[in-house]
N, C-alpha and C positions, 0 to 999 in steps of 0.2 A: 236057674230057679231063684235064686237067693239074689242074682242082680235085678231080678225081676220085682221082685218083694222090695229091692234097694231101692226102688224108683218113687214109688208113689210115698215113701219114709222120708225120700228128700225131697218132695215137692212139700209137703207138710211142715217140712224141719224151716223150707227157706218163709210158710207164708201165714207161721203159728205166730211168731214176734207181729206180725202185721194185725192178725186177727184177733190175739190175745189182747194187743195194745188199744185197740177199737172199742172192744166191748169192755173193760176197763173203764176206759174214760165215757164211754156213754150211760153205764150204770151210776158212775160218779156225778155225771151233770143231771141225771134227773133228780139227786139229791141235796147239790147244792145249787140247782137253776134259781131260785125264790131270792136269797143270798145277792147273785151275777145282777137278777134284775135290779135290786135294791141300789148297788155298785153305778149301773148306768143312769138312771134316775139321781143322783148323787153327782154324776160329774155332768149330768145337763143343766146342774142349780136348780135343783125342785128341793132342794134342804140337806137337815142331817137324817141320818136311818132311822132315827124316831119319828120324825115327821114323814118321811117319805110310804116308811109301814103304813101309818093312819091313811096316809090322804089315800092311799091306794085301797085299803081295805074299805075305806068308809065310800068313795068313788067309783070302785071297779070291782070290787069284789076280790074275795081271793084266787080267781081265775087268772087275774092281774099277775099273777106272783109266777106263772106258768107260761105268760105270753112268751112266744120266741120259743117252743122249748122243740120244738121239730125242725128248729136251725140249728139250735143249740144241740142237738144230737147229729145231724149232719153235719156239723163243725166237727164235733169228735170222728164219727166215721172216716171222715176226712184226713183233717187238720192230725189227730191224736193216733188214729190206725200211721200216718206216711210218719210221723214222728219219732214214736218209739219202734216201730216196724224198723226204720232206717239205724236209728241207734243201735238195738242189736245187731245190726248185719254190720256196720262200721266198728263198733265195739270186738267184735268176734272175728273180724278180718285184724285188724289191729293187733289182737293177741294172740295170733296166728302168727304174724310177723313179726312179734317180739318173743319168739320161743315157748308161747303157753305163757310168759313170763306177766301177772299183773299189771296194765295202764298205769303208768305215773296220772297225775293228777290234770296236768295238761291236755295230757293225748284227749280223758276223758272230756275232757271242757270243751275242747275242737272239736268231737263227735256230737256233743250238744247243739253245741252252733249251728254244726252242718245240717244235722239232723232238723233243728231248728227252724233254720231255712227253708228247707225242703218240704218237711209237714207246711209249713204257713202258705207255699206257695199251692197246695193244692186245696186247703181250707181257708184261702182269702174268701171266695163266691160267698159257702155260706156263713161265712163272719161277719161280711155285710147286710147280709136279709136279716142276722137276728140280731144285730145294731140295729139297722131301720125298723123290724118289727117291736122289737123292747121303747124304741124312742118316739114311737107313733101314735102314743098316745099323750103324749107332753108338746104335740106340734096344734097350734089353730085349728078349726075343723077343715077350712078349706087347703089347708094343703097336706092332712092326712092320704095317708097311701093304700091303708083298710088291704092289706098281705093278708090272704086268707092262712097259709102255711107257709111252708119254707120253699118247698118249689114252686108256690103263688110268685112267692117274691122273686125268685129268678129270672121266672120266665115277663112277670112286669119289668124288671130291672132292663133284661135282655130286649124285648121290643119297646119298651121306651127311650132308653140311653144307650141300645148298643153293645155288646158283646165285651168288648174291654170294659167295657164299667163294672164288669161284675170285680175287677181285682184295683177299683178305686180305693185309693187306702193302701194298697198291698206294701208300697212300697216299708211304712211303717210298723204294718204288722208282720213283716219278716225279720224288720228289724228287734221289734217285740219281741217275739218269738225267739229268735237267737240270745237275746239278752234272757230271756226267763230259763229256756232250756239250759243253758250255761249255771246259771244260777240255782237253780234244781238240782240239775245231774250230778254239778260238783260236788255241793254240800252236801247233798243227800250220799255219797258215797263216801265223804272225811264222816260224817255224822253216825253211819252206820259202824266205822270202823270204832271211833270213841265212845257208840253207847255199847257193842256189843265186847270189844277186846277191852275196855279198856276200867270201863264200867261192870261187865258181868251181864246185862241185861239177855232177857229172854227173846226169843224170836218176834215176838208182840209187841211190845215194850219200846225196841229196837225199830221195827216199821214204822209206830206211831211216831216216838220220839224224831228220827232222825227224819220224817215226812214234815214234821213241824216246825222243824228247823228250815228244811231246804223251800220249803212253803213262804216262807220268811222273807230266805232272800233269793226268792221266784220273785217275787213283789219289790222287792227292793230294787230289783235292777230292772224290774218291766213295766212298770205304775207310769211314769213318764212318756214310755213309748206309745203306752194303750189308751193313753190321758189323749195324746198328739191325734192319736190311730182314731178316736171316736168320734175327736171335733173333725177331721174330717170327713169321714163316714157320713154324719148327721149334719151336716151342712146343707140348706137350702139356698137357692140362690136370691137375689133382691130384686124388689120392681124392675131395676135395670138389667136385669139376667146375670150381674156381677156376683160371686160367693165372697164371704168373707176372710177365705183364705185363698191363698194362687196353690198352696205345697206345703207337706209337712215344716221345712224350714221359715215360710213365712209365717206359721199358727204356732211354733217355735218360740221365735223372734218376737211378735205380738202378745204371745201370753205372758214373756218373763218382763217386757213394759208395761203389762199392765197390774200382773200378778207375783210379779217375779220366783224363782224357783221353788217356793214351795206350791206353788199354783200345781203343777206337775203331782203334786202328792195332794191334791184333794180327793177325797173319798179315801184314803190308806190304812185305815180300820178296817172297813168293810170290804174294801180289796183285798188285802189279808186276810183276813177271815174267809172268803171266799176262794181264794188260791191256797192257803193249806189244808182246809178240809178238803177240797178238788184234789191233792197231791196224794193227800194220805188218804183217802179213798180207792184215787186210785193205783196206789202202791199194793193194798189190804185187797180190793178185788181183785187185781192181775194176780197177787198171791194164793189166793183160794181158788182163783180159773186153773192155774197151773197145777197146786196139787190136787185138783179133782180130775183134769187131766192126766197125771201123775200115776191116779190111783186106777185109771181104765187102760192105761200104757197107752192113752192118746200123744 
């Protein structure tokens, strides 16, 4: 009887990290989507956040500020559920193996990675429809793409370019992806231990603080990659059928001669601003899903 009851406890136990981590990050992008789009309008060269607000309120309405956001939540479902879903279960295996005994710092950072990896590689598809959809209104009239939603865009992407093109780009956004997860997971776990042991701070205090921190340098070590990750994504090709780039390495190469390294960190205001509120979001949501879980002994 009690193995009985044991079963359906563990099918829950292994697919709450998955679940919990999904609706988390989907609650957070409907609140910082307006922010993400501002970000991509920004590294297409439509201006600064000042300018890019107006033209779009004054042009498109504040509907504008929302386009993309039914990719942009299938990117969490995705991308954010295989992410943190995996983190826990590498995390919990890991400290299974070292005794119960706390993750040194590294171990943490390699489950980042991986975990990194893995979320990007199933949230490449829809990272590309809400790039192309966010950037489809900054393109000429004639070679807009008019993606009604997010699986408009798939299935156009899918019978016009083919199947693999839905993970064009991918290669960069997992590489993204590993460098921001790293950079998050880390800090945010040094940051929690010196606001909360070290500092005194309260359980609140402690989420926000240490979310803003690792928000920080989420950005710092992913801006570059997401910078590479977009100009390819949003790349049309010329009268000749030729693109402006062959490969992330060649849009690499080309932007630091023309732009050199800080090219990679245009928009990193608003990139930041946009990745720590997204962090500590969704640290504060997956906190409150759990203790209201918590409180029904879900």
């Amino acid at each position: 009887m009690d193995s009985e009851k044991a079963k359906p406890k563990g099918v829950w136990y292994t697919i709450k990290p998955f679940v919990n981590g999904g609706t988390s990050g989907m609650l957070a992008t409907c609140v910082i989507q307006p922010i993400d789009m501002i970000k991509v309008r920004i590294q297409l060269g439509q201006g600064s956040a000042g300018v890019v607000t107006r033209t779009m309120l004054k042009n498109e309405g504040i509907g504008a500020f929302y386009k993309g956001l039914s990719a942009g939540l299938l990117r969490q479902a995705t991308y954010t559920t295989a992410r943190l879903g995996t983190f826990r279960i590498l995390t919990n295996k890991a400290i299974a193996a070292n005794d119960g005994k706390p993750l040194p710092l590294y171990q943490k950072a390699l489950c980042g990675l991986t975990a990194g990896a893995i979320g990007a590689c199933f949230g490449s598809p829809a990272d590309l429809a809400l790039i192309r959809m966010q950037a489809d209104a900054t393109l000429p009239a004639a070679q807009r793409r008019h993606y009604k939603n997010a699986f408009h865009a798939l299935y156009r992407i899918v019978a016009d370019e083919g199947v693999l093109s839905l993970w064009k780009g991918a290669g960069p956004t997992v590489v993204r992806a590993m460098a921001l997860n790293m950079g998050m997971l880390a800090s945010y776990d040094q940051s929690v231990e010196f606001f909360k042991d070290s500092l005194g701070m309260g359980e609140l205090m402690t989420v926000v603080g240490a979310s803003a921190v690792s928000g920080f340098f989420a950005s710092a070590c992913s801006l570059p990659f997401d910078y590479v990750k977009t100009q390819i994504q949003k790349m049309q090709p010329d009268a000749d059928g030729r693109y402006p780039y062959s490969g992330s390495l060649d849009c690499t190469i080309k932007t630091l001669k023309s732009g050199g390294p800080l090219k990679f960190y245009t928009g990193f205001p608003v990139y930041c601003a946009r990745i720590a509120p997204h962090v500590m979001l969704t640290w504060i949501f997956l906190n409150q899903i759990q203790k209201a879980q918590k409180s029904i002994n879900l």
